[in-house]
C-alpha positions in Angstrom: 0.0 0.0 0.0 1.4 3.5 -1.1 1.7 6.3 1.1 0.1 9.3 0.5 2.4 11.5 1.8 5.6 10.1 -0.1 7.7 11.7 -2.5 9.9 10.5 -4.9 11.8 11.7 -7.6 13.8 10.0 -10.4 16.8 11.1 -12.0 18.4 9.8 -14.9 22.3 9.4 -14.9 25.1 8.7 -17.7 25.0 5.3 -17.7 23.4 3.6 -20.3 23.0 -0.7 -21.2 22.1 -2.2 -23.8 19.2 -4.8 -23.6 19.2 -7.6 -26.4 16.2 -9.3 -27.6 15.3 -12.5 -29.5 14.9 -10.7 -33.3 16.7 -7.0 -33.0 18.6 -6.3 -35.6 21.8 -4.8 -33.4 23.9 -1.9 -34.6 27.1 -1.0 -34.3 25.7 1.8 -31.6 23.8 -1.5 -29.7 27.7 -3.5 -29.3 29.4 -0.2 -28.7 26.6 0.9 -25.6 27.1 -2.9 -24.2 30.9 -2.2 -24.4 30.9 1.2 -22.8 27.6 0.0 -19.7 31.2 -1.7 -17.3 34.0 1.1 -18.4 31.6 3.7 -17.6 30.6 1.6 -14.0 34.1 1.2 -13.4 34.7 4.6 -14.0 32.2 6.0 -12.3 33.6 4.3 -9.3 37.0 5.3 -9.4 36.0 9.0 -10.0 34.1 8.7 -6.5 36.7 7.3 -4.7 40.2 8.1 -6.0 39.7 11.5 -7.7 42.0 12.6 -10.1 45.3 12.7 -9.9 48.7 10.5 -10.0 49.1 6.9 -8.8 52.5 6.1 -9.0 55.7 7.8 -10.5 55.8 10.7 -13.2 58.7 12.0 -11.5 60.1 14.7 -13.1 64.1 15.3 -13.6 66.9 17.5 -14.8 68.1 15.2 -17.8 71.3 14.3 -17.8 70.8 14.1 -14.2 73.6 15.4 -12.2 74.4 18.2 -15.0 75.3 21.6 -14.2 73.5 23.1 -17.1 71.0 21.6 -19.3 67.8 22.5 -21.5 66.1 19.4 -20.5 63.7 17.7 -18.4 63.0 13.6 -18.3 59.0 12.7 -17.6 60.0 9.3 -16.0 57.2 6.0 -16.7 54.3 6.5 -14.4 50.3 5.8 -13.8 47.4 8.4 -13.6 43.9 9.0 -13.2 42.2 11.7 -15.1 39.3 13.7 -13.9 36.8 11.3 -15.8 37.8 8.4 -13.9 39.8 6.6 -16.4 43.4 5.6 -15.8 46.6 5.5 -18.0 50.1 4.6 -18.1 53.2 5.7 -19.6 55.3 2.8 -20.4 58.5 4.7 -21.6 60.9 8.0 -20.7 59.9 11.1 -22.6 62.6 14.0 -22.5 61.2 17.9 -23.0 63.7 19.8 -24.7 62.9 24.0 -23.8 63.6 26.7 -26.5 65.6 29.9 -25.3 64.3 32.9 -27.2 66.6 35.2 -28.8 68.2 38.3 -27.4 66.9 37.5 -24.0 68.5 39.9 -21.4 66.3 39.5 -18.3 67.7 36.9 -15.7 64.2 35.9 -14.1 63.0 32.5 -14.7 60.3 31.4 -16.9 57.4 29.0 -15.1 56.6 25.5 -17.4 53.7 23.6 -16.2 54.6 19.7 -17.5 51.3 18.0 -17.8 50.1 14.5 -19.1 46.5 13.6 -20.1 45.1 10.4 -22.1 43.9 10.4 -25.6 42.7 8.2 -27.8 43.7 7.4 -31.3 42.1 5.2 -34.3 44.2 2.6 -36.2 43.7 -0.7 -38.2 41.4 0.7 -40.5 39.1 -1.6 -43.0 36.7 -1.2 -45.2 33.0 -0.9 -44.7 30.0 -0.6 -46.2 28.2 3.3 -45.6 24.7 0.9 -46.3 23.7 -0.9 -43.5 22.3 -3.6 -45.8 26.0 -4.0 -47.3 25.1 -2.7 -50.4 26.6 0.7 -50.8 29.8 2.2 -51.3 32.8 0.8 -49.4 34.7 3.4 -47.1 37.6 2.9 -44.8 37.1 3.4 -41.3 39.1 3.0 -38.0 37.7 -0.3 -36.5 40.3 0.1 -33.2 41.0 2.7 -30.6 44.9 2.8 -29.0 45.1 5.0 -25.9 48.1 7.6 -25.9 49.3 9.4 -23.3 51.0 13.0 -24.1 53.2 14.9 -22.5 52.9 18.6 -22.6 54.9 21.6 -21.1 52.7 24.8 -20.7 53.3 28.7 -19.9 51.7 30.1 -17.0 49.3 32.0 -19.3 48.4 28.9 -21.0 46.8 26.4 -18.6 44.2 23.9 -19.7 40.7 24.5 -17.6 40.7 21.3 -16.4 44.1 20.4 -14.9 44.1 18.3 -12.1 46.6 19.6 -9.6 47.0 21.3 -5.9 45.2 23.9 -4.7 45.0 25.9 -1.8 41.6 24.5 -1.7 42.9 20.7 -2.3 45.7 21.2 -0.2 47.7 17.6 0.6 46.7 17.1 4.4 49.1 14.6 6.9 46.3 11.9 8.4 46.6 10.5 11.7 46.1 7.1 13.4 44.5 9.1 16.4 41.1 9.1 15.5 40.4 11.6 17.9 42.7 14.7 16.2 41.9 17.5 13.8 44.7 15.3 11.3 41.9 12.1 11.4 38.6 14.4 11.2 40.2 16.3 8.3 42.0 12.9 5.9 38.2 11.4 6.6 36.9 14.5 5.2 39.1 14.5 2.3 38.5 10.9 1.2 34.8 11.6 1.7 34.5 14.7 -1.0 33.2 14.4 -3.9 35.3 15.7 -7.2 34.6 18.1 -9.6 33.0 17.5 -13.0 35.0 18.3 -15.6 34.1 18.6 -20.1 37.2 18.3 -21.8 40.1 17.2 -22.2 41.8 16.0 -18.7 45.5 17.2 -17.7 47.1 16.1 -14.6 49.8 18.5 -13.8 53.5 16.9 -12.6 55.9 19.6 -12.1 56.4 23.0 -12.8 59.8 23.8 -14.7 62.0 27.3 -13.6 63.8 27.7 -16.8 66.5 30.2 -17.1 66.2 31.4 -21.2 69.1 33.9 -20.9 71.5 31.0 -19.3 69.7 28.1 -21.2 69.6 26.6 -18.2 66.9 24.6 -16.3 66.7 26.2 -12.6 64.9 24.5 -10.6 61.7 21.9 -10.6 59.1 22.6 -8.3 57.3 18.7 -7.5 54.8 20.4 -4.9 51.7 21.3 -7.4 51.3 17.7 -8.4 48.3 15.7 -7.0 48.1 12.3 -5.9 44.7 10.0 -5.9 43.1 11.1 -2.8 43.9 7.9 -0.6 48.0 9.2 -1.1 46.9 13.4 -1.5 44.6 13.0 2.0 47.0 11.0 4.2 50.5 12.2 2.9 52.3 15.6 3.0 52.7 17.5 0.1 56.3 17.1 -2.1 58.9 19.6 -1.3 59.4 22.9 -3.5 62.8 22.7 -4.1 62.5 26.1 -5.9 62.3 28.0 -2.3 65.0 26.6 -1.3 67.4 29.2 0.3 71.0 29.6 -0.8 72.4 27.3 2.5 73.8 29.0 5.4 72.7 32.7 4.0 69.8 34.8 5.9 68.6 37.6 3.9 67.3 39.7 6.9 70.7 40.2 8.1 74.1 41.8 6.6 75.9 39.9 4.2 78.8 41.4 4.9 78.9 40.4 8.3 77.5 37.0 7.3 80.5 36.7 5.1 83.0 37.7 8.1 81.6 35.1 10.5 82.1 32.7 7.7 85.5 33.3 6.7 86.2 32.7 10.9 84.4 30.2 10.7 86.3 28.5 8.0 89.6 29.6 9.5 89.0 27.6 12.3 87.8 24.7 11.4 90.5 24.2 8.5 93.3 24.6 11.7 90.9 21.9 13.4 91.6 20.0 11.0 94.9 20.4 9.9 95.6 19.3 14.1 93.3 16.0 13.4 95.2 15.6 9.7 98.7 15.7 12.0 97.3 13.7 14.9 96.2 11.2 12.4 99.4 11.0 10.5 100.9 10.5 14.0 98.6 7.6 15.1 98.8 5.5 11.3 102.6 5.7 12.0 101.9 3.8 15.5 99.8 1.5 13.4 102.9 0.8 11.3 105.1 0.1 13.7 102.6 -2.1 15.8 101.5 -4.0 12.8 105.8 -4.5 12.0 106.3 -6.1 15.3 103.0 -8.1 15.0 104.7 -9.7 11.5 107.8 -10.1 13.2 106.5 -11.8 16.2 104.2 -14.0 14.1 107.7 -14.8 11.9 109.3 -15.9 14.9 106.5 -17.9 16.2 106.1 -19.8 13.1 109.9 -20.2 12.5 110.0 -22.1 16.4 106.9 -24.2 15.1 108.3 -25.5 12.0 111.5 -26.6 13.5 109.8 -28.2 16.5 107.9 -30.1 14.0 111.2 -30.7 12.2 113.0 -32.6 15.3 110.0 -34.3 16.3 110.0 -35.8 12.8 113.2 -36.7 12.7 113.3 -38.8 15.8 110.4 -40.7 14.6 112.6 -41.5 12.1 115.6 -43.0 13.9 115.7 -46.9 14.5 116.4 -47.5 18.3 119.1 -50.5 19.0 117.7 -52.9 20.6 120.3 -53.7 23.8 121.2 -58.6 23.5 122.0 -59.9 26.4 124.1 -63.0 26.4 123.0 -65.9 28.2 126.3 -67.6 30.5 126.2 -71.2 31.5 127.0 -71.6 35.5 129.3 -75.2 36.1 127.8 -77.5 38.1 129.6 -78.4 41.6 130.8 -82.1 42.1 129.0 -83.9 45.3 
């Protein structure tokens, strides 16, 4: 029996199935609506529950590694997860290569944005009929889809609308095994919120790139505006920038010329530190030399005593002893 009172309202979704029956003719739109009906389930899902972001490396590089000056960057393999829920994978290295403009005269840095998205592209292409009863004109058509990933530096002015990436209002938040603390409440509040639709292509940012054009130099990489899936991006801390990094040992709110004094004392005394360890060490390997000498020499001696003990011991095994014959006498008898 119905309430009177109830309400109900029905909304439709984005997922569609395809329901064969004895007799349909199927279409091509029937098979490719039955193929779709899981990816888009699965999809769905992992929208909901991971987000958007990366998986699992994407690191980004100088390339050679370990150069002083380069005009490179290396996108290392890696797995994703666009804004539309669907994952890819970059199977191999992919090296950026940054153009310098000419007559540059300004020494601060330009900002690249290095982003990957998934696309896909149409091979093995046959021919088909544009009838549907087979009788019209042949055609050739893509009958397979290849996903691609590409890799993509942007300017600053140039961002794609939907790039998946940290904000200050998706900031990466530290969890905590005290379910009691502010850390908990706020991971448990992260994994529970829902993303953001997005239209469009799907970019998930990795790294932004401070290239030098005037020095053709790559300055630093920045690793702290790239988003993880939101069980890593709740519960883990944020990557480093390595771009504010402070020149070591320098403070900017004080004198440098003062800074550079205490320095150069310093230095002063710690190279006469250790030019007293470098002597006292000399001193103590030539103890070391002379200890280990007599060690040897006692260890000669030793083994010199041993061998000829051996020596003498074997050699009176080896001498017959003479046996000592007695000679028996015959006593006379006495006449009764």
């Amino acid at each position: 029996m119905k309430e009177k009172n109830s309400l109900k309202v029905v909304k439709k979704t984005n997922i569609l199935s395809t329901k064969f029956t004895d007799g349909m003719v199927v279409e091509d739109s029937d098979l490719t609506t039955a193929q779709q009906y899981p990816v888009d389930l699965m999809s769905t899902l992992f929208k909901a529950y991971f987000g958007c972001g990366i998986v699992c490396g994407f690191h980004v590089t100088r390339h050679p590694e370990g150069a002083d000056r380069t005009k490179c960057v290396k996108v290392h393999p890696g797995t994703a997860l666009d804004c539309h829920g669907y994952p890819f994978r970059l199977c191999e290295e992919v090296i950026l290569k940054f153009k310098s403009e000419p007559c540059v005269t300004t020494d601060e840095p330009v900002n690249y944005y290095i982003a990957v998205r998934r696309k896909q592209e149409g091979e093995q292409g046959r021919e088909v009929s544009d009838d549907k009863c087979g009788g019209g004109k042949a055609k050739c058509t893509n009958t397979r889809k290849r996903d691609v990933v590409v890799v993509r530096a942007f300017m600053e002015d140039s961002l794609p609308d939907n790039l998946c990436r940290i904000t200050p209002n998706h900031p990466a938040d530290p969890g905590d095994v005290d379910s009691q603390s502010s850390g908990h409440r706020q991971a448990c509040a992260c994994m529970k919120e829902c993303p953001c639709d997005c239209c469009g292509n799907s970019w998930v940012l990795l790294a932004r790139v401070e290239y030098l054009e005037k020095d053709c130099n790559v300055k630093c990489i920045d690793r702290s505006v790239r988003r993880y899936v939101k069980p890593i991006h709740c519960h883990c801390d944020a990557e480093p920038n390595e771009c504010d990094k402070p020149v070591a040992g320098v403070d900017p709110n004080q004198d440098i010329g003062a800074q550079f004094m205490v320095a150069a004392d310093n230095y002063n005394q710690l190279s006469a530190s250790l030019s007293a360890q470098q002597s006292e060490l000399t001193r103590l390997g030539d103890d070391l030399q002379r200890m280990q000498q007599v060690y040897f020499e006692q260890q000669q001696t030793i083994t010199e005593e041993r061998l000829e003990e051996i020596e003498t011991t074997s050699m009176r095994k080896q001498t017959p002893v003479k046996k000592k014959v007695t000679k028996k006498t015959s006593t006379p008898r006495k006449k009764k």
